[in-house]
N, C-alpha and C positions, 0 to 999 in steps of 0.2 A: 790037040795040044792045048786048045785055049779050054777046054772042059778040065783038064789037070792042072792048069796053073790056079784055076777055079777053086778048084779040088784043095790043093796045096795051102790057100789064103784061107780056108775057111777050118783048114787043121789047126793052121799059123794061129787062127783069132781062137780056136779052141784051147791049145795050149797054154797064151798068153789068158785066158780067163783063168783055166788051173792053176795056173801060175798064182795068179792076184789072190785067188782063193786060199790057194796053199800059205802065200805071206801075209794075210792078214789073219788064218788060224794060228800062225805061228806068234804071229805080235799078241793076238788073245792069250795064248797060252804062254808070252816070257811075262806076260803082266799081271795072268793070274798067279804065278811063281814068286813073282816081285811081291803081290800081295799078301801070298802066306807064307813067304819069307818073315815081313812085315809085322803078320800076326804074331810067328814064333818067338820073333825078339820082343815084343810088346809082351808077350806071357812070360818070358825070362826076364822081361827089367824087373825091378823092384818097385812097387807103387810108391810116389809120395806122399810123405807124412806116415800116419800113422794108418794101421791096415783094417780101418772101418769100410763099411758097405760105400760111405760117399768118396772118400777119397781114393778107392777101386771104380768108383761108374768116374770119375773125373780121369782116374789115368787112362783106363778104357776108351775113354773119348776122343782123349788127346794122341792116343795112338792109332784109330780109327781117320783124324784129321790125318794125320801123318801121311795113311798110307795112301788118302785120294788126294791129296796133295803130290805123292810122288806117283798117281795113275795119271793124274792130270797130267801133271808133266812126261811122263812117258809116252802117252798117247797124241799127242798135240803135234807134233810133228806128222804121224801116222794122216790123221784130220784133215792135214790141210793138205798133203799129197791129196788123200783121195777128189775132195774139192775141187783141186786142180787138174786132175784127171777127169772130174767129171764135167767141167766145164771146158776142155779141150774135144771132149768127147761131144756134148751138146754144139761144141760152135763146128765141128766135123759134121755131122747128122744135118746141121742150119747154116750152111755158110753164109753170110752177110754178105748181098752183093752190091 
């Protein structure tokens, strides 16, 4: 009995790892979406000014800020879950007596 409840916790912590793996490929992947989202509107605005080589590397740029501006923020949330997890998980493994 006590071999299968064994048995059982060490599926439990295999599942819950797929798990984590599966949700953070998933956040990789709405953020790469989010990003060439990003690019697609960036290549449909219209540059400003006038449509010289500089004022195309200046919108370019400014649409490039854009997008890791909103990865930043997308992911930042994600960041500090994991932090938390991992430092729940280290004081688990080191309990402070």
């Amino acid at each position: 009995m006590l071999s299968r409840l064994q048995e059982l916790r060490r599926e439990e912590e295999t599942l819950l790892r797929v798990r984590a793996a599966l949700r953070e490929q998933l956040t990789r992947l709405r953020v790469e979406e989010l990003a060439l989202q990003s690019m697609i509107r960036c290549k449909e605005e219209p540059g400003p000014g006038s449509p010289g080589a500089a004022a195309q590397d200046t919108h370019t740029a400014q649409c490039f800020l854009r997008i890791l501006d909103g990865l930043t923020k997308r992911l930042q949330p994600g960041v500090q879950k994991t932090q938390q997890s991992l430092t729940q998980t280290q004081g688990l493994k080191n309990p402070k007596v």
